[in-house]
N, C-alpha and C positions, 0 to 999 in steps of 0.2 A: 504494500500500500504506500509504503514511503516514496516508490519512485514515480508515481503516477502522474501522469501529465497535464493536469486539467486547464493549462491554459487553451484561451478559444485561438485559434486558424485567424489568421488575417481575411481568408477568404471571405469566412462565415459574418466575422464586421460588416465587409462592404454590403452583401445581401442584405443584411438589415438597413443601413442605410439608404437601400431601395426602396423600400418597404415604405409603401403609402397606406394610413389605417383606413377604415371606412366611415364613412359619417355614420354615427348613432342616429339611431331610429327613432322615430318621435311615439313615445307608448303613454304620456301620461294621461290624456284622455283617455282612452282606454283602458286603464288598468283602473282611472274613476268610475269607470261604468261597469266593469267589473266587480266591482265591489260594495257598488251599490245594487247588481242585480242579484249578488249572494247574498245580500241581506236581507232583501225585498223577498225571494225563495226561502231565506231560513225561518224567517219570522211569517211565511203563508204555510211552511210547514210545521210548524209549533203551534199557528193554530189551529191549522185540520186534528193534529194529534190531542189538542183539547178539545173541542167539539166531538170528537170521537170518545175519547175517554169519559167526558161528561154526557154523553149517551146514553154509554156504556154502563155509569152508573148509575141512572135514571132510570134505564131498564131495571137494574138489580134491585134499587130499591123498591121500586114498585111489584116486582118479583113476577114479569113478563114474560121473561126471561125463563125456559124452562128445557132443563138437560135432561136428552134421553125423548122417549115416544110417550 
């Protein structure tokens, strides 16, 4: 390990100084609507799941609800 070479190639430098990056892409709208429409889906699925479950117990307590024939 001690004799290892890790310096970089002359080569390898100039490539990078080729090297033109890309312009970033414009995501911030995007990622707002994103996240307001997981919120807008979480909180319409918290509701169904209330509405169902208070159903669900309205049945029972009324005792409509009946297991088996």
């Amino acid at each position: 390990m001690k004799n290892d070479d890790l310096r970089a190639d002359r080569d390898d430098l100039d490539e990078l100084d080729r090297f033109i990056p890309r312009t970033p892409a414009k995501r911030g709208n995007n990622l707002v609507m994103q996240v307001a429409t997981g919120v807008f889906l979480g909180g319409l699925a918290l509701w169904l799941v209330q509405v169902g479950a208070t159903a669900l117990y309205a049945k029972l307590m009324l005792g409509t609800i009946t297991f088996g024939g």
